[in-house]
N, C-alpha and C positions, 0 to 999 in steps of 0.2 A: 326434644327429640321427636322427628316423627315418625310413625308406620303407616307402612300400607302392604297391600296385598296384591299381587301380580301372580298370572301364569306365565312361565316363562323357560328357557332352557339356560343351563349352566352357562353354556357357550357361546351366549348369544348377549344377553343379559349385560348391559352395561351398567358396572360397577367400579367401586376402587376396591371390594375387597368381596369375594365370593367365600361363605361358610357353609361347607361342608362333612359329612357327618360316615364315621363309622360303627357296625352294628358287629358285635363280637369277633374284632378288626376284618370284617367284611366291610369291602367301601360299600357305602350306598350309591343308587344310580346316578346322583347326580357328582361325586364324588369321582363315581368310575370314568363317566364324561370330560371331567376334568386331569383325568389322570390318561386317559388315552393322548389328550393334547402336550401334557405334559412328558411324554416318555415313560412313561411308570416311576413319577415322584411318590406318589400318593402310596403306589403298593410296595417301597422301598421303605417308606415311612413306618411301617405294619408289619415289614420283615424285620423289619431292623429293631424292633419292640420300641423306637424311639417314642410311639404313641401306647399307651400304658389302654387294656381292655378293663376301664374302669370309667363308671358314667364320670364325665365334667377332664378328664386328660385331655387336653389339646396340643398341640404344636402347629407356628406358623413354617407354612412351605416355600422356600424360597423356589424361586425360578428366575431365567433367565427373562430380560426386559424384551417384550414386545408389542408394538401400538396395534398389532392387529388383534390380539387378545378382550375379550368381551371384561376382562379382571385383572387387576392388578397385581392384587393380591390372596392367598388362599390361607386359610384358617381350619385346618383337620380338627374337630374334637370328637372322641368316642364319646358314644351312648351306654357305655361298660354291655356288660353280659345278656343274652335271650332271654329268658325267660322258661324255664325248662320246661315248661308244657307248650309252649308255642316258640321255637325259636325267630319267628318275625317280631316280638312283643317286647316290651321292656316296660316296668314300671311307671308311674307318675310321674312318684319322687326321682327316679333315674333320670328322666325325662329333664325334670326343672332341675339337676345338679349342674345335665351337660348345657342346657340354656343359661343359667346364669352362669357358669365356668367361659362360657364362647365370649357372652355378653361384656362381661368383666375382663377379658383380654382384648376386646375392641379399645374397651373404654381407657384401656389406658395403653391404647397405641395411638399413631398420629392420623386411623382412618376416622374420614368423615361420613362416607355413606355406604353401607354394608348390605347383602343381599344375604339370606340364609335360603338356605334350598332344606327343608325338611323330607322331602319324599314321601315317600309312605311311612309314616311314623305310627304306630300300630302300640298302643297305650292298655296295659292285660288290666288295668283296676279300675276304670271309668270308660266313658263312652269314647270309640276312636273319629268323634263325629270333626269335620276341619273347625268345625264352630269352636269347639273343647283346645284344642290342640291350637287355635288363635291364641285362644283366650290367657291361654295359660303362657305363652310365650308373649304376649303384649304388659299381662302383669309381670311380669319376671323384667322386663325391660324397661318398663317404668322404675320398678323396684331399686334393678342395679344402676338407675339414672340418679335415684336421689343420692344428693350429699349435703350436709349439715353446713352452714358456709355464715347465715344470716348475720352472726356476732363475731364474724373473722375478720381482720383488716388486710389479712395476708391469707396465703393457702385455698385461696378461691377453688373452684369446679373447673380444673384444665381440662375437659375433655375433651376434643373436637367431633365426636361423634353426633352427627345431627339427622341421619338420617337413615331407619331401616324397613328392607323390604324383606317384608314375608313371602316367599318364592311357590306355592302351587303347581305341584302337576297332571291338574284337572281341571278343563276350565270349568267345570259344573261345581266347583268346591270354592267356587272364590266370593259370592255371593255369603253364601256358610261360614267362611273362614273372616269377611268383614266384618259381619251380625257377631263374632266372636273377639272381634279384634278390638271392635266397639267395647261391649263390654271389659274386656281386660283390660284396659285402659284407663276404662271410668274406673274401677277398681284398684287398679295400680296409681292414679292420680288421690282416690280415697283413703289408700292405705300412707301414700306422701304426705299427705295433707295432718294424717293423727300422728305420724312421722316427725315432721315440722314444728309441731304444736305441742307435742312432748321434750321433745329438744330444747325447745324456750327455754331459757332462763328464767324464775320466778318473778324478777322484777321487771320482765316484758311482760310475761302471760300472765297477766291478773282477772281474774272476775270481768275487769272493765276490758280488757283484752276480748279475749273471749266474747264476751257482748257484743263487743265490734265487729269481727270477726265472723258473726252470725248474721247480723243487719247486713254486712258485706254479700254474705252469702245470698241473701234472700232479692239483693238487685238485680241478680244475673239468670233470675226467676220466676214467673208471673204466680206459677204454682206452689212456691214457696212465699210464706211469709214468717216474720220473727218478731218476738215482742220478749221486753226485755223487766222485770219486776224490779223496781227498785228496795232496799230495807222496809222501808216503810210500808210498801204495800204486801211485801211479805208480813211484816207485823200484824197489819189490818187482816191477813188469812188467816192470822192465829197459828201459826210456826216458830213455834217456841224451839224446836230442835234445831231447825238449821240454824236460827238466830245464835243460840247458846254457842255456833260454832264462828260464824263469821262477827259477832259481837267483839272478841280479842284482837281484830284486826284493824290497820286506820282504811284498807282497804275494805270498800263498800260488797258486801256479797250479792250474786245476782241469781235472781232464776230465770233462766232462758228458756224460750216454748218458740219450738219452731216449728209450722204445722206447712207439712207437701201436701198439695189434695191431686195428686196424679189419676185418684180413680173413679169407680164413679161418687157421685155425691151423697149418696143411700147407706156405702159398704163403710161399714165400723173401723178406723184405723188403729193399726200395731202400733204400742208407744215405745221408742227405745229413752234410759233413763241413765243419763252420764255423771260419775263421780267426777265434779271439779275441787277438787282441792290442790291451788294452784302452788301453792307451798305448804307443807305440813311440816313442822317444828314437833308436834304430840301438845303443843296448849302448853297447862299448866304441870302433867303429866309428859312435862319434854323428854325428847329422845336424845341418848346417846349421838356426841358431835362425827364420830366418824359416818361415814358415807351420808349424813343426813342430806348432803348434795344432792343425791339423789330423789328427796321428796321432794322432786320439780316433778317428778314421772306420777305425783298422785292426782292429776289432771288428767291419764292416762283416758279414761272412763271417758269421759266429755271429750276426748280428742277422737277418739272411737267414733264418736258419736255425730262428731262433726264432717270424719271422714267420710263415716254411710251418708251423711245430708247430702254430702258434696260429691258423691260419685249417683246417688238418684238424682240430682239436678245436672248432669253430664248426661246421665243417660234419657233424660225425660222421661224415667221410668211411671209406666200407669199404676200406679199404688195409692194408699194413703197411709204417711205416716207421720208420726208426732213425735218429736224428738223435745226431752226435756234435761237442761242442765243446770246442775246445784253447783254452781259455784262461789268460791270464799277460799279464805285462807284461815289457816288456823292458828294464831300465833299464841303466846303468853303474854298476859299484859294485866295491868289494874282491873279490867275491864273482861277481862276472859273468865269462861267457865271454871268453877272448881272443884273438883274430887267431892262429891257428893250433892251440889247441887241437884235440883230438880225441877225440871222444864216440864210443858204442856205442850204436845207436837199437835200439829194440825188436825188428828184424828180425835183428839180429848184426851188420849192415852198418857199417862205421866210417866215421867222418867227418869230414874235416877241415876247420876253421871258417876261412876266409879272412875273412871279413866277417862280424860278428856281425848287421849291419843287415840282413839273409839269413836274417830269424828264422823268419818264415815256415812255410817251407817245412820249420824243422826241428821245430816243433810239429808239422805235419801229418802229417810221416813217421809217424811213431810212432800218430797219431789212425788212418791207413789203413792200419798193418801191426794195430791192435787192430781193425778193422773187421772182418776175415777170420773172425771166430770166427762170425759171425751168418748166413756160408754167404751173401754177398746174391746179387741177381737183378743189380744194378747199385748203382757208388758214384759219387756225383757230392761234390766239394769244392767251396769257394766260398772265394775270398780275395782280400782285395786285396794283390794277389803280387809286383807288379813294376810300377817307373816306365814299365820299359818298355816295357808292354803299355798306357800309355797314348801313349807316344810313336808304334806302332803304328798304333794306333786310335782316335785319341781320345776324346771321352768319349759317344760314340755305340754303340757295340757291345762286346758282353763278349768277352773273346776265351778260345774253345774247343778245348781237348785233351782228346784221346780218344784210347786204342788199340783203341776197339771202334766200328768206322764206323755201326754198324747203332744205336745208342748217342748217338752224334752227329749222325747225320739226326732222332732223336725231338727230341732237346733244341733242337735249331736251328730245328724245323719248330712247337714250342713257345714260341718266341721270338718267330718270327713273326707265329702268331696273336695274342698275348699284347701284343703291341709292344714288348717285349721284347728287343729281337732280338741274337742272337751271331754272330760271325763266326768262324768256324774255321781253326785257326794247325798249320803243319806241327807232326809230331815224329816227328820222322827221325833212325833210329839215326848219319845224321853228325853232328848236333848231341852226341853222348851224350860223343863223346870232348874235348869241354872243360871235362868233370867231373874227366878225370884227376888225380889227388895221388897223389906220390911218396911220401906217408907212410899214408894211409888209404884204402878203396875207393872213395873219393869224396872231392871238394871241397862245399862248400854253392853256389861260386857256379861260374859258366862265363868269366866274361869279358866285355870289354864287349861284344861281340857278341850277337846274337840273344839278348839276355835274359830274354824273358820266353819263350821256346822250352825255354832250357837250366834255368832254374825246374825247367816242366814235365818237361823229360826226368829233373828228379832225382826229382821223385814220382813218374816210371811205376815206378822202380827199384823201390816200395814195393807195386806194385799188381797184380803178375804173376797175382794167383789172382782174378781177378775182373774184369767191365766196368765202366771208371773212365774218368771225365769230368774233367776239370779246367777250372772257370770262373774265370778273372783277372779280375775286377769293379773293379779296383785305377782307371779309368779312369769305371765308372761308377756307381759306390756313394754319390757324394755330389760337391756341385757345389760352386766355388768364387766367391769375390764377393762383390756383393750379395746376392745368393739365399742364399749359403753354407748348405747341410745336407745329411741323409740324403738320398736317393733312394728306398731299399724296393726297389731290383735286384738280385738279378732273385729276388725272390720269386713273380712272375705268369710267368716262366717256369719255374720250378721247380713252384708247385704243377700246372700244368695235366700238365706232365711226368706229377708222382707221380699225378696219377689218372687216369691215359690209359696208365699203363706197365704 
């Protein structure tokens, strides 16, 4: 699908389908324009409550057929209620309800090229700058573009929608509104892309997948390169952690290092640090067979990760950043970890395995004791870590560890804008002593207690030279159901992070 951004009049504007917008069933101007031609359809529409004062209600307008008409077709959707301290203003979230509501009734009609007239769209919880108000309408359009299709023989993506323009009624805003369109886009393509990747089936997206997949990436890039670690040379680092985990598998584990140098060549880069576990079974410590389908989504972390790669190499964003992924699988076998084993992780730190289903955390060790060599400004991980961070928080908020506060107000304040949003979870040196093992410096797991706290408190052990983040996405990486799939979380708060940091 493509966008672009024009200044233009309702009436004039050659289209097959002009979208149009009411504000507390007031038409807006460019609706009112359209309804003067029409006879008063539009304000019939509004009387008649046939369009509901509720953000994302739409209704298509019919009209009588004519060629001198600039549109074929018209698309009403409310923006629901004002805002009671400003009745021009409406929320965000209202904002992207009625964009992906308009989006989503395109998409499954027979138009191919659609014009939306926003007007003055006036946003009370972020900035009303046209740049903001692109942006958020180019990722919401990408968003409602994706469809899961790769392993279907039938059911294909019937859309015929291919082309939208974002309408401006300034030409001083159109400049603004592309620098925005830009970005939602590369964003919206980043969020498809962890989309896609989590969607996989386990016996596509393997470790060597994935590998691929990043060399893939780094061609379409001068400032991007990738390099890919085979077992062996993980062994020669002395990562006995991730080993203990990708050992159970006949599929080979990888650690991928993908370095952007967008900035200058002096400034220290942010590492982002993705869970790949591209199927999790729980090892030897196996999980329960229903929904285990689902642990295709514990690659979720690495998919995140691959999104931000690939919406900075869209935007040619000037940054430097390092993205690293632990990928493996975790199965049971002759050859897998067992229930009290004890491993040596890359730090020297020993470890003793209570629960192999605690894989986690032992890939990442070792991904964030190899991060330290690149000197970063900050390291942020992403994984889906623990049940219990969704038990927590359900599948509304990421839940955030930090030992650098200044670190975790960017990422949270990132979150926000982005909608996105993370909530932030103690980690407090009491938690640390239900790591104790009588046989090594450490257990993998804490207990049933505060689990997704004691998780985190085992990565800080690994993170002392640096400001580290820890994102549990384990709640909102992908939904379950009817809807069932990826999400793309929190890659719209990660990238805004890495270019604002």
């Amino acid at each position: 699908m493509d966008l672009i951004v024009k200044r233009a009049n309702a009436n004039s504007l050659k289209t097959q389908c002009a979208v149009v917008f009411a504000l507390d069933n007031t038409l807006q101007s460019s609706a009112q324009l359209i309804d003067k031609e029409a006879n008063g359809t539009l304000s019939h529409i509004l009387e008649s409550k046939a369009l509901k004062n509720k953000a994302g209600s739409h209704c298509w307008v019919h009209l009588a057929p004519n060629k001198k008409r600039a549109y074929e077709h018209v698309l009403l959707v409310s923006l629901g209620q004002a805002e009671k301290k400003s009745k021009s203003s409406i929320s965000s979230k209202d904002y992207i309800s009625s964009i992906q509501s308009g989006l989503k009734a395109l998409k499954g009609s027979h138009i191919k090229n659609a014009a939306v007239y926003l007007d003055q769209v006036n946003l009370s919880d972020t900035d009303n700058s046209p740049s903001t108000i692109a942006q958020l309408f180019a990722t919401e359009a990408k968003r409602v573009d994706y469809k899961y299709a790769t392993t279907k023989a039938s059911d294909k993506d019937s859309s015929k929608l291919e082309k939208l323009t974002l309408v401006v009624d300034d030409a001083k805003q159109v400049n603004d509104a592309k620098k925005g369109l830009k970005l939602g886009q590369a964003l919206g393509n980043g969020i498809n892309t962890t989309r896609e990747l989590g969607n996989l089936p386990g016996n596509i997206c393997t470790p060597e997948y994935l590998a691929n997949q990043a060399k893939k990436l780094a061609t379409s890039s001068t400032k991007l390169t990738t390099k890919v670690l085979t077992e062996k040379q993980i062994e020669k680092l002395g990562m006995g952690a991730f080993l203990s985990v990708a050992k159970g598998s006949a599929q080979d584990g990888k650690l991928i290092i993908m370095e952007y140098r967008g900035g200058a060549k002096t400034a220290k880069p942010n590492v982002i640090v993705g869970k790949g576990i591209t199927f999790d079974t729980g090892g030897i410590s196996l999980k329960p067979g229903p929904a285990m389908d689902e642990m295709k989504f514990d690659m979720c972390g690495a998919a995140s990760v691959m999104g931000v790669m690939t919406a900075l190499v869209e935007l040619q964003a000037s940054v430097n950043v390092v993205a690293i992924i632990a990928a493996a699988e975790n199965m049971p076998s002759g050859r897998a970890s067992k229930p009290g084993d004890v491993v040596t992780s890359m730090s020297g730190q020993t470890i003793e395995i209570l629960n192999t289903d605690a894989e986690g955390r032992l890939v990442l060790c070792d991904a964030l004791t190899y991060a330290e060599r690149y000197k970063p400004k900050s390291v942020v991980d992403i994984a889906t870590l623990t049940g219990a961070c969704v038990v927590a928080l359900g599948n509304h908020a990421t839940g955030l560890f930090s030992n650098d506060q200044a670190l975790a107000d960017k990422l949270l304040a990132s979150g926000e804008k982005m909608h996105d949003r993370a909530w932030q979870m103690p980690l407090w040196d009491e938690y640390q002593k239900q790591l104790d093992s009588n046989f090594a410096d450490m257990a993998n797991i804490g207990g049933p207690q505060a689990g997704s706290v004691t998780a985190a408190c085992f990565l800080s052990r690994f993170t002392k030279k640096y400001p580290w983040a820890h994102l549990d996405i384990a709640g909102t990486a992908w939904v379950q159901g009817g809807a069932k799939g990826a999400t793309g979380r929190p890659v719209a708060l990660l990238l805004d992070y890495l270019l604002n940091a």
